[in-house]
Biotite code that builds the C-alpha atoms (Angstrom):
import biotite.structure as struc

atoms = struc.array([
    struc.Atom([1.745, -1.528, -21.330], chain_id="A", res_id=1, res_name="UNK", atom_name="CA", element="C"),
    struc.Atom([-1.620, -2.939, -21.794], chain_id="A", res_id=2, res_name="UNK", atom_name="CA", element="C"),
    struc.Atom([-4.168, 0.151, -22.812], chain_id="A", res_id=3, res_name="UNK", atom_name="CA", element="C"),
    struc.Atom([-6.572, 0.306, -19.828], chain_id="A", res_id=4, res_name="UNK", atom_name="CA", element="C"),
    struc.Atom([-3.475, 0.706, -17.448], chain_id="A", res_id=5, res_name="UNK", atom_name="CA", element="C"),
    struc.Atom([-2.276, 3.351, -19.702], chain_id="A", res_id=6, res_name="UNK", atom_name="CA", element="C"),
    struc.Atom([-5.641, 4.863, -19.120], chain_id="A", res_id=7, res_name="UNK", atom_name="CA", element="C"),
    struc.Atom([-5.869, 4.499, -15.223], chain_id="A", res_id=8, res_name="UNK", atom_name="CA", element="C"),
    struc.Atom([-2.162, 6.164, -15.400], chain_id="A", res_id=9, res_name="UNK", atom_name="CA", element="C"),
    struc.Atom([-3.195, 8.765, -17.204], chain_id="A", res_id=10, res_name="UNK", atom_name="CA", element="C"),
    struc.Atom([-5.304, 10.081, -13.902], chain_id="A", res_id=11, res_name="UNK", atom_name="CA", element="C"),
    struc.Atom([-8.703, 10.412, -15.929], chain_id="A", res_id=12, res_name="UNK", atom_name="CA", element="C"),
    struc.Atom([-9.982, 7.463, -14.508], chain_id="A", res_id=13, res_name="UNK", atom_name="CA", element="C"),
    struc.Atom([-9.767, 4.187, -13.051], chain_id="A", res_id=14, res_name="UNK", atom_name="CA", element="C"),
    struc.Atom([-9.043, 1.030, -14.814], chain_id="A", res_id=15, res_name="UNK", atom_name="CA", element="C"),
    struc.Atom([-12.404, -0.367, -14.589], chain_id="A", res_id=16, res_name="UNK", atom_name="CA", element="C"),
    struc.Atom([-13.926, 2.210, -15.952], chain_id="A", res_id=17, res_name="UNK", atom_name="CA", element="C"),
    struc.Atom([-11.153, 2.466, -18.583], chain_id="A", res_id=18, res_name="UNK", atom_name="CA", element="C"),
    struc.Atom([-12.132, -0.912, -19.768], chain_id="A", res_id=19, res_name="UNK", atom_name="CA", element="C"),
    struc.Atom([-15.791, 0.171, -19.600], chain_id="A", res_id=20, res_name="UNK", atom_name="CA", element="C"),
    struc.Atom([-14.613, 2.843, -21.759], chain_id="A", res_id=21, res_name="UNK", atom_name="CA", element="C"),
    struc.Atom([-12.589, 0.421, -24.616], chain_id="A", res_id=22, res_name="UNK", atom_name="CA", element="C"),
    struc.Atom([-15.492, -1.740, -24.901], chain_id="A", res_id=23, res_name="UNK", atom_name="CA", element="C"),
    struc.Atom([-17.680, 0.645, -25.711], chain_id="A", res_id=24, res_name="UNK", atom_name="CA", element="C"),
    struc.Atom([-15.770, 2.123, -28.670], chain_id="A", res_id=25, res_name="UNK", atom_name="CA", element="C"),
    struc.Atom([-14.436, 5.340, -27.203], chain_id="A", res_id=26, res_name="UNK", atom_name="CA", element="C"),
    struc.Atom([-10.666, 4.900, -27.167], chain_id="A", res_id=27, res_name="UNK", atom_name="CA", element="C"),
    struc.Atom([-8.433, 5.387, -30.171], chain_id="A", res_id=28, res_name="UNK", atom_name="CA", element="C"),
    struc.Atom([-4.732, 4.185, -30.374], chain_id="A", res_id=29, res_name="UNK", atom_name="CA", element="C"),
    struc.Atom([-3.015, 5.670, -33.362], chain_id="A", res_id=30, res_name="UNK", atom_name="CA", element="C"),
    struc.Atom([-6.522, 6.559, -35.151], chain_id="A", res_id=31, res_name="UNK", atom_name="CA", element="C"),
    struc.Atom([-7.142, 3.088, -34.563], chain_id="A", res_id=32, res_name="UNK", atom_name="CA", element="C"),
    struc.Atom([-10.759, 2.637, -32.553], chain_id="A", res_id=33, res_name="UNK", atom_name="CA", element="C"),
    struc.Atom([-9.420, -0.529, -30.552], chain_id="A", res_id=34, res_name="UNK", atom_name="CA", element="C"),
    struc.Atom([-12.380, -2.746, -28.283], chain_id="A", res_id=35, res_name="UNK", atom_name="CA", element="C"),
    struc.Atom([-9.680, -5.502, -26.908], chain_id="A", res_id=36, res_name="UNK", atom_name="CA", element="C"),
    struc.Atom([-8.588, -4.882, -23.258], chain_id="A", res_id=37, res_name="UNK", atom_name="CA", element="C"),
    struc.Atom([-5.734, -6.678, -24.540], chain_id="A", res_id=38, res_name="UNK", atom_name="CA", element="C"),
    struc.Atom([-4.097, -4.242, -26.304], chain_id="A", res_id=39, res_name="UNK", atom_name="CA", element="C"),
    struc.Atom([-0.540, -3.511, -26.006], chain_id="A", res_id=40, res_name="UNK", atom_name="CA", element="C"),
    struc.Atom([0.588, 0.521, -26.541], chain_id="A", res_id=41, res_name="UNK", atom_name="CA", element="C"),
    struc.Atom([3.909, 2.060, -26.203], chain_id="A", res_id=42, res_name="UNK", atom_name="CA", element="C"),
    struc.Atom([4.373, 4.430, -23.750], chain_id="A", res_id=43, res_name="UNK", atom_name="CA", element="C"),
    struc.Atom([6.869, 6.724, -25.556], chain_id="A", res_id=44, res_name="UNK", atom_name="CA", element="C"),
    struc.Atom([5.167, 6.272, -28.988], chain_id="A", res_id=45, res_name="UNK", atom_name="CA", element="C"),
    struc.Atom([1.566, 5.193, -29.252], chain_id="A", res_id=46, res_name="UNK", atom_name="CA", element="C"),
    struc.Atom([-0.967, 8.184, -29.362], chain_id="A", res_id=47, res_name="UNK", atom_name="CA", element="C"),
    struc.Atom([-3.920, 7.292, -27.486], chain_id="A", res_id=48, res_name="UNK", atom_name="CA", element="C"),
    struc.Atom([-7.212, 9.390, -27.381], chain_id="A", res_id=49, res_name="UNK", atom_name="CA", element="C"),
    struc.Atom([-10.644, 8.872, -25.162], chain_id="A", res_id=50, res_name="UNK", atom_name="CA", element="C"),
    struc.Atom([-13.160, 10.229, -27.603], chain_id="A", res_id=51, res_name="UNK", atom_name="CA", element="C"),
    struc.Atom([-10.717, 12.069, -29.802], chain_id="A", res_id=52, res_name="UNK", atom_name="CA", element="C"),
    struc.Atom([-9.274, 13.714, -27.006], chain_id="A", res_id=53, res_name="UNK", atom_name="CA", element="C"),
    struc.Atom([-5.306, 12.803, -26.420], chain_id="A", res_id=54, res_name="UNK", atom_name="CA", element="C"),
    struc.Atom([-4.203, 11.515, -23.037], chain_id="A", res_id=55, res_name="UNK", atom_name="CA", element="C"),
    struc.Atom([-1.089, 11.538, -21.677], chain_id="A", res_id=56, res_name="UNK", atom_name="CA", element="C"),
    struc.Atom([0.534, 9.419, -19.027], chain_id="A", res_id=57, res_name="UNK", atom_name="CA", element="C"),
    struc.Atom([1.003, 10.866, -15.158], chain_id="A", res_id=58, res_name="UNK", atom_name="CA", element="C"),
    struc.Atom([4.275, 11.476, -14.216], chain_id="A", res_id=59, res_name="UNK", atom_name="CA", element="C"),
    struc.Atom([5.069, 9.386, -11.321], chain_id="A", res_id=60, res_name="UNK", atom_name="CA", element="C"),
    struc.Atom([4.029, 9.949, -7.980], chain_id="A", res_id=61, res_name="UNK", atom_name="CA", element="C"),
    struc.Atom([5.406, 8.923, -4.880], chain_id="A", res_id=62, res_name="UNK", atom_name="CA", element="C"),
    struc.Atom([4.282, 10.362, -1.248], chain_id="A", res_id=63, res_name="UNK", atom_name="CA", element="C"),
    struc.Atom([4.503, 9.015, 2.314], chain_id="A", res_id=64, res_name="UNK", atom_name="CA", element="C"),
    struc.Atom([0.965, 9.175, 4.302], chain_id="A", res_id=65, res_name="UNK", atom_name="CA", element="C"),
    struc.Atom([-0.011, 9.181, 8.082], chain_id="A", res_id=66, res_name="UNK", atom_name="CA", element="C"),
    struc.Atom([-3.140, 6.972, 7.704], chain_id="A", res_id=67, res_name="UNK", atom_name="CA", element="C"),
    struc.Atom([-5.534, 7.525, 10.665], chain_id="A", res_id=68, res_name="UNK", atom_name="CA", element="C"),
    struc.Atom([-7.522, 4.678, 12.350], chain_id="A", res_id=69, res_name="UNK", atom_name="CA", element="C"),
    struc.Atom([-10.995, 4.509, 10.952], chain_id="A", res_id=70, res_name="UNK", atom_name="CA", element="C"),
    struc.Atom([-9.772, 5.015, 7.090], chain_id="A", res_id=71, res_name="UNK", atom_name="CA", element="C"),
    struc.Atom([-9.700, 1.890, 4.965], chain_id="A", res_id=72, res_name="UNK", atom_name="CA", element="C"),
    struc.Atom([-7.072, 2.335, 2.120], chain_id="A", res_id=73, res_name="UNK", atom_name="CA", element="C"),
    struc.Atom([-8.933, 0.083, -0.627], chain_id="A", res_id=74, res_name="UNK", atom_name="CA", element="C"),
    struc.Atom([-10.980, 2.863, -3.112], chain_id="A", res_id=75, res_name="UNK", atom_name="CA", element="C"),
    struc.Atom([-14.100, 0.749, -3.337], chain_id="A", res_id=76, res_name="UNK", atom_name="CA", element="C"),
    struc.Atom([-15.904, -0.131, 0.013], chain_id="A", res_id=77, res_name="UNK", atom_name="CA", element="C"),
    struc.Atom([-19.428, 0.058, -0.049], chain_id="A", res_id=78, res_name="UNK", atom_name="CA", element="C"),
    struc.Atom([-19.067, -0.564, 3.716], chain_id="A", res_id=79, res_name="UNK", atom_name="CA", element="C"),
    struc.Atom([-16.343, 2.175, 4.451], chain_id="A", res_id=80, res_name="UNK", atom_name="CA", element="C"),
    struc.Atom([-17.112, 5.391, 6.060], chain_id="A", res_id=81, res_name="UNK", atom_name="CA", element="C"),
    struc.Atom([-14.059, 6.763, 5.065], chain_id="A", res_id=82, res_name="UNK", atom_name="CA", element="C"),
    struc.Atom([-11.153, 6.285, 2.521], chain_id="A", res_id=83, res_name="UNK", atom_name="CA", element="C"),
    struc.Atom([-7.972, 7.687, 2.621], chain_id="A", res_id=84, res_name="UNK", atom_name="CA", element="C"),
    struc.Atom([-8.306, 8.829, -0.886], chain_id="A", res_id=85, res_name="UNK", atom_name="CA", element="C"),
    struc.Atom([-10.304, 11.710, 1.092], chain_id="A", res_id=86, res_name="UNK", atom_name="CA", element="C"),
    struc.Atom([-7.075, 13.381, 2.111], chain_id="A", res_id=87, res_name="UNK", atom_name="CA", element="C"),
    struc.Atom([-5.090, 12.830, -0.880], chain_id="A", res_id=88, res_name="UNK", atom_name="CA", element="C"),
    struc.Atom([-4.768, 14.635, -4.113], chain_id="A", res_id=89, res_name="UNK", atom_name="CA", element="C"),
    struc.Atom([-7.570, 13.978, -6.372], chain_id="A", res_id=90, res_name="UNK", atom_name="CA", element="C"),
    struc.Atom([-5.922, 11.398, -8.860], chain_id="A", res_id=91, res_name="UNK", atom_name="CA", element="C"),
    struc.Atom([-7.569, 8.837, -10.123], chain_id="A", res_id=92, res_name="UNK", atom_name="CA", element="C"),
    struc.Atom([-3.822, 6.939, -10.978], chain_id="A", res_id=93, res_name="UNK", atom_name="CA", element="C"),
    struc.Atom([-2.932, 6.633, -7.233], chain_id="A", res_id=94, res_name="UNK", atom_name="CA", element="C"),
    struc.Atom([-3.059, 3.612, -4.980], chain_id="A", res_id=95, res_name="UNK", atom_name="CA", element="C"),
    struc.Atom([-1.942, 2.585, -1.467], chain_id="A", res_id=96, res_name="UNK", atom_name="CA", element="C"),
    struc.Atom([1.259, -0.248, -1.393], chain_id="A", res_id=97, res_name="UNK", atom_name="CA", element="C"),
    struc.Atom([-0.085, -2.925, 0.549], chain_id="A", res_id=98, res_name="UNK", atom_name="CA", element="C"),
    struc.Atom([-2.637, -2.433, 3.427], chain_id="A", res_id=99, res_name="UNK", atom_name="CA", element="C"),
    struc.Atom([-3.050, -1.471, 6.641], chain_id="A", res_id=100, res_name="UNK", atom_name="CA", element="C"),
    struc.Atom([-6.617, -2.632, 8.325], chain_id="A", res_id=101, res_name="UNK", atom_name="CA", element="C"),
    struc.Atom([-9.239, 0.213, 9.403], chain_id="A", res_id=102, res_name="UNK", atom_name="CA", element="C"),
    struc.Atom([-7.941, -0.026, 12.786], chain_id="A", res_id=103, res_name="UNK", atom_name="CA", element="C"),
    struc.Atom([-4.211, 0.598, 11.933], chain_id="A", res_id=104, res_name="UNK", atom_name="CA", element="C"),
    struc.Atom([-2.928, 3.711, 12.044], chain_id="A", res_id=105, res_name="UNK", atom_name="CA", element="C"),
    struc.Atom([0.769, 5.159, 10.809], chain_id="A", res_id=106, res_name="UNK", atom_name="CA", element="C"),
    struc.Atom([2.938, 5.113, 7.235], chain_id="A", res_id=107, res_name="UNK", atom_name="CA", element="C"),
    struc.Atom([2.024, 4.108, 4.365], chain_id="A", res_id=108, res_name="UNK", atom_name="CA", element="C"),
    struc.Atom([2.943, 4.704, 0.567], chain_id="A", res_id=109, res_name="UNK", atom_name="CA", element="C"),
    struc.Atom([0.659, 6.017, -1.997], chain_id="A", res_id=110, res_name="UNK", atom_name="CA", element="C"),
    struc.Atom([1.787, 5.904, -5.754], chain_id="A", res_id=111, res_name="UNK", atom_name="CA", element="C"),
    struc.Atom([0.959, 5.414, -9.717], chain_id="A", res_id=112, res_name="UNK", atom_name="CA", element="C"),
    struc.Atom([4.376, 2.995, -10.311], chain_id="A", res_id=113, res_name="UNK", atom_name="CA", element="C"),
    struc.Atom([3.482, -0.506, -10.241], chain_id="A", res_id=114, res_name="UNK", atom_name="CA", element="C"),
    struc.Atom([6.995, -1.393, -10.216], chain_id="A", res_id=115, res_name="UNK", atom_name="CA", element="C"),
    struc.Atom([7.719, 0.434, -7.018], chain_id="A", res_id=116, res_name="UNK", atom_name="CA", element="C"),
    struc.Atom([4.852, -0.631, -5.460], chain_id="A", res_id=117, res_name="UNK", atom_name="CA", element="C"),
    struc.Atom([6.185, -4.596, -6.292], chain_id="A", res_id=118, res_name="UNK", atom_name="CA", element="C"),
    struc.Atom([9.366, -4.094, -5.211], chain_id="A", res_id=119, res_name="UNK", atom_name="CA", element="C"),
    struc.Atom([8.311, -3.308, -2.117], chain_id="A", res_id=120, res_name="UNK", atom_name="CA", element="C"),
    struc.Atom([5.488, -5.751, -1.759], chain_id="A", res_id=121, res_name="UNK", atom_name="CA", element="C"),
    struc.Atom([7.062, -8.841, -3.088], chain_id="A", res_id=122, res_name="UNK", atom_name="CA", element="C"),
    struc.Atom([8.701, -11.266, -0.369], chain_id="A", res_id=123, res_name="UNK", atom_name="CA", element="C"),
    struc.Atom([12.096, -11.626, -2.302], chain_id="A", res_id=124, res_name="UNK", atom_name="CA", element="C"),
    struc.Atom([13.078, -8.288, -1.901], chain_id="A", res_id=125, res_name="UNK", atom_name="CA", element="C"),
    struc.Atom([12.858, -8.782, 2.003], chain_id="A", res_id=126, res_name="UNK", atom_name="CA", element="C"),
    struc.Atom([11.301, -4.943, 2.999], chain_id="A", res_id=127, res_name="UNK", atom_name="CA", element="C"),
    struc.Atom([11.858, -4.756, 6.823], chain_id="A", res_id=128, res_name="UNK", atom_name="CA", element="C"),
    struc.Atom([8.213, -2.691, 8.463], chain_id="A", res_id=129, res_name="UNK", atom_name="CA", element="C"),
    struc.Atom([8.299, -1.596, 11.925], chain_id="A", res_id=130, res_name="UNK", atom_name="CA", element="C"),
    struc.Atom([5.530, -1.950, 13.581], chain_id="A", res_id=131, res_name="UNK", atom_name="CA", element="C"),
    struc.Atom([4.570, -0.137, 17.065], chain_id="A", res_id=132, res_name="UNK", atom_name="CA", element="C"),
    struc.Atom([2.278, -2.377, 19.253], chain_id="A", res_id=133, res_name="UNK", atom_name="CA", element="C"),
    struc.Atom([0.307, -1.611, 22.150], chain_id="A", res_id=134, res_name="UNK", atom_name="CA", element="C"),
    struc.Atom([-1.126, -4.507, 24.116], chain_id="A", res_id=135, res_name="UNK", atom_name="CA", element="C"),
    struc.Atom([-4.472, -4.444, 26.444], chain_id="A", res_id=136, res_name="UNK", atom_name="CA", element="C"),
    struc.Atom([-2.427, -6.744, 28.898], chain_id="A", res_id=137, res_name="UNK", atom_name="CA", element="C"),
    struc.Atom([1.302, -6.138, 30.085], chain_id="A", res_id=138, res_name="UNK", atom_name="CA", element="C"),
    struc.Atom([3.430, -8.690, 27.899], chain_id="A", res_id=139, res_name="UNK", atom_name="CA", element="C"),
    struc.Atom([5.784, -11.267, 29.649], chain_id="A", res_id=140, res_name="UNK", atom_name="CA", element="C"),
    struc.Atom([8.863, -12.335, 29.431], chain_id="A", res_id=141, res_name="UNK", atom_name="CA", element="C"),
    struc.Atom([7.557, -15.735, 27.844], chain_id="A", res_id=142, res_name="UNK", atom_name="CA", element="C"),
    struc.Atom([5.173, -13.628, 25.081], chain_id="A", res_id=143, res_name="UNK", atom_name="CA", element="C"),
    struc.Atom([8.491, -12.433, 24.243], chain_id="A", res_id=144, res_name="UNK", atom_name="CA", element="C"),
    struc.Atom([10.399, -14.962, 23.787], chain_id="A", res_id=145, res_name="UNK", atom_name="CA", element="C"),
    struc.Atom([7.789, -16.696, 21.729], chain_id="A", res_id=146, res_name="UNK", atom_name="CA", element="C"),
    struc.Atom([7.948, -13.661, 19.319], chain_id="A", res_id=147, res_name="UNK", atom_name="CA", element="C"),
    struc.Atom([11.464, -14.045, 19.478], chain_id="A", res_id=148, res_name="UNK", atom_name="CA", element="C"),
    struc.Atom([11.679, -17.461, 18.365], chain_id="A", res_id=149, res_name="UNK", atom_name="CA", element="C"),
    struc.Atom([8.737, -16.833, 15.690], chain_id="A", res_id=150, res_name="UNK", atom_name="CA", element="C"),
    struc.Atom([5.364, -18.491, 15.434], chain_id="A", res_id=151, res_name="UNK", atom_name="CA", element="C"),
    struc.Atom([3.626, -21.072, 13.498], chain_id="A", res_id=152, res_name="UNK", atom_name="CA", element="C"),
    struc.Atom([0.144, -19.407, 12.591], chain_id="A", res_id=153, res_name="UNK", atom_name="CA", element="C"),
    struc.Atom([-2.598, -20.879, 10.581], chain_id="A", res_id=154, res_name="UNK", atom_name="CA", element="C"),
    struc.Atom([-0.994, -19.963, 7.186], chain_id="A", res_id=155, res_name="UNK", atom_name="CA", element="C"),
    struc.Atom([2.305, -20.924, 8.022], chain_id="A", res_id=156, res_name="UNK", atom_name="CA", element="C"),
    struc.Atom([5.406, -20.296, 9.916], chain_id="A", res_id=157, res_name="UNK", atom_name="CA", element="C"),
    struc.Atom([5.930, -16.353, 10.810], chain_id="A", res_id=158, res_name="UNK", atom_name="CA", element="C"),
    struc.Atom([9.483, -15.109, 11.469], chain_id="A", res_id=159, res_name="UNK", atom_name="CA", element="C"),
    struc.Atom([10.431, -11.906, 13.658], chain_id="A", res_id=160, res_name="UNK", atom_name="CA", element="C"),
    struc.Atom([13.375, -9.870, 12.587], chain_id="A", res_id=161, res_name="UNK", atom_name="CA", element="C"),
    struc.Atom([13.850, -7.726, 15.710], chain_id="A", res_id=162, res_name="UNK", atom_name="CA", element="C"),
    struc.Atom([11.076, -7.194, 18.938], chain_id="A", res_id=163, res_name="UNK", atom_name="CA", element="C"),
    struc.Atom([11.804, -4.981, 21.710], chain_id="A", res_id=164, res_name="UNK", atom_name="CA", element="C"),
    struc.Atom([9.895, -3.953, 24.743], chain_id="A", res_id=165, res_name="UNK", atom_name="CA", element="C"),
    struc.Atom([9.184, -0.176, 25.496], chain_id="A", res_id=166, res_name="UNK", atom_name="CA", element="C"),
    struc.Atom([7.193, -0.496, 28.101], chain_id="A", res_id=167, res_name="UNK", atom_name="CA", element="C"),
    struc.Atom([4.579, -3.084, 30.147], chain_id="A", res_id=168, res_name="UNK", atom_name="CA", element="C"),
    struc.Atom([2.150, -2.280, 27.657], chain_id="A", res_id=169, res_name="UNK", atom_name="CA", element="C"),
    struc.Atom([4.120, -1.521, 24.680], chain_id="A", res_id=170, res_name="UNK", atom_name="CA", element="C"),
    struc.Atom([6.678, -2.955, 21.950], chain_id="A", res_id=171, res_name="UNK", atom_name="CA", element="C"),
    struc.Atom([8.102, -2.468, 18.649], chain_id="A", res_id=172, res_name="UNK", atom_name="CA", element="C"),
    struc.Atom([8.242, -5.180, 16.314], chain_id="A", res_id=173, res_name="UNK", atom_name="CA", element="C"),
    struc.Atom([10.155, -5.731, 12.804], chain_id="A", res_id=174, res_name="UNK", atom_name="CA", element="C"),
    struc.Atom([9.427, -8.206, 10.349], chain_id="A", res_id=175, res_name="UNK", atom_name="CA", element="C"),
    struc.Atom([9.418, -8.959, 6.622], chain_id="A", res_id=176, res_name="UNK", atom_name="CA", element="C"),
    struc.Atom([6.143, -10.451, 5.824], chain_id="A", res_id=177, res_name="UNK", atom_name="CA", element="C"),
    struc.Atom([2.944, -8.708, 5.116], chain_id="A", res_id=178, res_name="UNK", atom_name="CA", element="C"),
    struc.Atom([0.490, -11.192, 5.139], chain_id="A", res_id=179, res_name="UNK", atom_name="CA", element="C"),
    struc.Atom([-3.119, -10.607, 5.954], chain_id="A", res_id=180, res_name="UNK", atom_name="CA", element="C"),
    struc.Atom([-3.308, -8.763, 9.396], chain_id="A", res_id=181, res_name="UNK", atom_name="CA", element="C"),
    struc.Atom([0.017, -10.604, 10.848], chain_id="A", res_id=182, res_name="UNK", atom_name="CA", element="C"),
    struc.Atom([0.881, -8.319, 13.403], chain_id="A", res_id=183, res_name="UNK", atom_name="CA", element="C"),
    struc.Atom([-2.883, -8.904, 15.322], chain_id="A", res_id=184, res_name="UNK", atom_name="CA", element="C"),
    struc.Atom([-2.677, -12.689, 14.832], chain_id="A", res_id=185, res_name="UNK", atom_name="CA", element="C"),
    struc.Atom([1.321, -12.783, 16.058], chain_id="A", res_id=186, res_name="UNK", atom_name="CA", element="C"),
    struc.Atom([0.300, -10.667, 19.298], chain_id="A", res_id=187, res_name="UNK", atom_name="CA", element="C"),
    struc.Atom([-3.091, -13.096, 20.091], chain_id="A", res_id=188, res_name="UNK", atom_name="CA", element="C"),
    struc.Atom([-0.672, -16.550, 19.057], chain_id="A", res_id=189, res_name="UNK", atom_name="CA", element="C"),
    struc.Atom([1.215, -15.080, 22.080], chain_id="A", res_id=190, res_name="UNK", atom_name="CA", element="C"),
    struc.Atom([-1.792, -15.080, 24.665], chain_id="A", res_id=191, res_name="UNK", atom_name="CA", element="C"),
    struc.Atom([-2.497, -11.233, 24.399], chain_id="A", res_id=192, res_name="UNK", atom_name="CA", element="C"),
    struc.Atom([-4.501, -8.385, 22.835], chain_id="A", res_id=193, res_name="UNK", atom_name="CA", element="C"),
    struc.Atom([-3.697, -5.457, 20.281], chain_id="A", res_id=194, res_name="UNK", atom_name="CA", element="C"),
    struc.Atom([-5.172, -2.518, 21.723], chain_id="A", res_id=195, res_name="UNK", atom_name="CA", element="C"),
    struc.Atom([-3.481, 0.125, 19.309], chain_id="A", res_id=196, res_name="UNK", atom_name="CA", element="C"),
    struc.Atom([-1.067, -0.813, 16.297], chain_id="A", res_id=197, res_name="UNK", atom_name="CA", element="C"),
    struc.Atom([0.999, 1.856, 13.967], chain_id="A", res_id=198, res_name="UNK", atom_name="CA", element="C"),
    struc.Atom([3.009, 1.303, 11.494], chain_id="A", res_id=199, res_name="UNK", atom_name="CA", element="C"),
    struc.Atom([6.399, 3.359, 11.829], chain_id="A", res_id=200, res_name="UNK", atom_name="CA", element="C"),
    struc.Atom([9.020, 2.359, 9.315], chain_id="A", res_id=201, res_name="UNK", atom_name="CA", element="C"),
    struc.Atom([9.403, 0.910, 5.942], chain_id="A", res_id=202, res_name="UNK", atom_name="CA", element="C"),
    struc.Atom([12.685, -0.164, 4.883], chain_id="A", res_id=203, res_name="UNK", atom_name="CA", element="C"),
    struc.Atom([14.710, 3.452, 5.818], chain_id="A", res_id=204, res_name="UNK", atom_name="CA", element="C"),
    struc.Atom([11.213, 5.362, 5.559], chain_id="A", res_id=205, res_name="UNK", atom_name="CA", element="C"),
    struc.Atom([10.238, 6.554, 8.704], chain_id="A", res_id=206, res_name="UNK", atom_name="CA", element="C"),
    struc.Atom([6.915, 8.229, 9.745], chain_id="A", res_id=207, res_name="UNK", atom_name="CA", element="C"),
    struc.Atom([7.618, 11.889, 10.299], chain_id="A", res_id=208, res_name="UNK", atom_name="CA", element="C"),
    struc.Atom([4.342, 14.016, 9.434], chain_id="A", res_id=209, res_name="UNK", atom_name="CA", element="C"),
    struc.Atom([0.946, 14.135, 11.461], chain_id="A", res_id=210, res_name="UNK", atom_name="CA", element="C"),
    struc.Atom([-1.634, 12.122, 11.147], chain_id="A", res_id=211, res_name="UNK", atom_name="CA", element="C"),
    struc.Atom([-4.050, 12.420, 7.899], chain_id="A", res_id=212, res_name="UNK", atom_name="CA", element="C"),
    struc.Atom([-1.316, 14.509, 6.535], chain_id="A", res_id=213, res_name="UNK", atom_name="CA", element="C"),
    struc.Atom([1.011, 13.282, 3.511], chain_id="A", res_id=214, res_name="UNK", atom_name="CA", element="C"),
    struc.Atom([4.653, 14.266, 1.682], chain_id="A", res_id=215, res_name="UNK", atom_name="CA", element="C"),
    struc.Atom([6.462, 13.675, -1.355], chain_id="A", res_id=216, res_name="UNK", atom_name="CA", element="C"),
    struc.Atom([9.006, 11.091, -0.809], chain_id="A", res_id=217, res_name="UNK", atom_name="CA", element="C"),
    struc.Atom([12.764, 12.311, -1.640], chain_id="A", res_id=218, res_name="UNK", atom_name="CA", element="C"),
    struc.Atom([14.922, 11.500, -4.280], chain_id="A", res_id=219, res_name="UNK", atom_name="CA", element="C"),
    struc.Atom([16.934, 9.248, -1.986], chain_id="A", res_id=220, res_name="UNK", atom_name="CA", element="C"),
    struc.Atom([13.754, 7.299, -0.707], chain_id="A", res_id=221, res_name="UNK", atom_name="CA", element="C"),
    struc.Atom([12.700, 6.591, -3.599], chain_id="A", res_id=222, res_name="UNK", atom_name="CA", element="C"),
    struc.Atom([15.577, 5.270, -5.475], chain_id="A", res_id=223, res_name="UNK", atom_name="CA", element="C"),
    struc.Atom([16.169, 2.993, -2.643], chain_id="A", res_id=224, res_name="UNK", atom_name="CA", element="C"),
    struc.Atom([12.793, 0.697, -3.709], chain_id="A", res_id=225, res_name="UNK", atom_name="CA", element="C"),
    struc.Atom([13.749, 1.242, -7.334], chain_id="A", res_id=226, res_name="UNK", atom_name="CA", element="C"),
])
């Protein structure tokens, strides 16, 4: 593990400022003062110290949030009124899986393993998120059998594992992909409006707490992304 990830997992601080923190000559692995971001430590071995202080690694953290609309989830945003790292735990280690847009509301997972977090992100392992959509105009039977059959968008062809309608105004969609606001671009390809979006499922996590709280995922939930 490179040293200023072994830093940013360690909760102190992020990994920017860990590499701030290398540079300058603060951090010590095995006695050694080391200044290369570079550097490669062993986890189970290697005794690193921040001005001759030992850190230790985070255990790994895994929790299920109910972001509300008007929270971005990236940490830095000097044009963000709010972050969701407001109304987590105070741990520096932690970061969101993927995104959802200020504007998107619903489940998403917050962790310090950057192996869980690709094995749910990358395309191969083929992650099914269900997405609830309300439109500002009733959808048609054509909209839906556009979604249906998929769309060609400006980056490229966008399959749909599953849509249903709820109601005039409403539908739940399923897909695979997670490319840059999808589910927005999908429902305007179509001829219509996203008026309120929420994300309810990943793989077999559902969203089950209120909104702005968060949980510790199970046993079960997690070992099913590892």
């Amino acid at each position: 593990m490179r040293i200023n990830r072994y830093i940013a997992r360690s909760g102190i601080t992020s990994r920017r400022k860990a590499e701030e923190l290398i540079l300058s000559g603060k951090v010590s692995v095995d006695d050694k003062i080391i200044t290369t971001l570079a550097t490669e430590v062993d986890e189970k071995k290697s005794i690193v110290k921040i001005d001759g202080k030992i850190i230790l690694l985070s255990k790994h953290i895994y929790y299920l949030f109910n972001k509300p609309v008007g929270y971005t989830t990236t940490k830095s945003d000097p044009y963000a009124l709010h972050t969701i790292y407001e109304l987590l735990p105070k741990n520096n280690s932690l970061f969101a899986v993927g995104r959802l847009d200020r504007n998107t509301a619903g489940l998403i997972l917050i962790t310090n393993d950057g192996n869980f977090a690709q094995n749910i992100i990358h395309p191969k392992m083929k992650i099914e998120k269900e997405y609830i959509i309300r439109t500002r105009f009733p959808i048609t039977r054509d909209q839906l059998d556009l979604l249906e059959g998929g769309i060609e968008l400006d980056d490229g062809f966008a399959k749909i594992n599953s849509v249903k309608k709820i109601n005039d105004k409403e539908l739940s969609l399923i897909i695979e992909m997670g490319r840059n606001r999808i589910v927005r671009r999908l429902i305007k390809a179509t001829g219509n409006e996203v008026s309120g979006l929420l994300r309810n499922r990943i793989g077999k996590i559902v969203l089950n707490i209120p909104v702005g709280k968060y949980r510790e995922l199970t046993q079960k939930e997690v070992k099913d992304f590892i």
